[in-house]
N, C-alpha and C positions, 0 to 999 in steps of 0.2 A: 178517332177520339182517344186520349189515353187515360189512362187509368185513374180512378179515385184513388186519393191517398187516405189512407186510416189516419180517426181522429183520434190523437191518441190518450188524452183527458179521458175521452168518450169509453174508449177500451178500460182504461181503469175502474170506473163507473159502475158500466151497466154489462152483463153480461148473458148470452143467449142458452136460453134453456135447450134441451133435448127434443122437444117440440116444437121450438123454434119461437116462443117466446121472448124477451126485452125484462130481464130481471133485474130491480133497482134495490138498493138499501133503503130503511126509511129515515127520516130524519125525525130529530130528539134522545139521538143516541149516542152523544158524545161527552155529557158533561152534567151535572147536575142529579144526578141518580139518587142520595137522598130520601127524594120526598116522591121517588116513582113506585110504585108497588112491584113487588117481584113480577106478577102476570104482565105488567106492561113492560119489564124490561124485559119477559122472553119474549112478548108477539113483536117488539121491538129489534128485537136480535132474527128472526124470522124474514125471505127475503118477497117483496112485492110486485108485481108483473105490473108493466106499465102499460098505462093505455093505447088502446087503438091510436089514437090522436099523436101522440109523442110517439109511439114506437115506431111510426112512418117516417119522423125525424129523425130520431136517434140511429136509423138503418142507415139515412145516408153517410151518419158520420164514422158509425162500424164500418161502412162502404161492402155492404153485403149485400 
C-alpha cells in the first residue's frame, strides 16, 4: 500500500499540539472588529482544540 500524501490546506489550518491534540483557529476573526469588545477579541485570538469527532478526520488528512 503506499503512502498517504499530506493535505496540504489541511496543514495550514490545523495544527498538532504537544499532546497530541488537533488545534484550530476560531472563526469571527477577520473583519468587523468595531462593535466586538476587547475580551472577545482576545478569547478570539486564543487557539481551540477540535473535537473528537473532526479530529479523526482531520488526522487522515495531516496523514498522521
Amino acid at each position: 500500500m503506499s503512502k498517504l500524501k499530506t493535505h496540504k490546506t489541511a496543514v495550514k489550518r490545523f495544527k498538532v499540539s504537544g499532546t497530541g491534540k488537533i488545534m484550530r483557529r476560531k472563526s469571527a476573526n477577520n473583519h468587523m472588529f468595531f462593535h466586538k469588545s476587547g475580551a472577545q477579541k482576545r478569547r478570539l485570538d486564543q487557539p481551540a482544540v477540535l473535537s473528537k469527532t473532526e479530529a479523526k478526520r482531520v488526522r487522515r488528512l495531516l496523514a498522521l
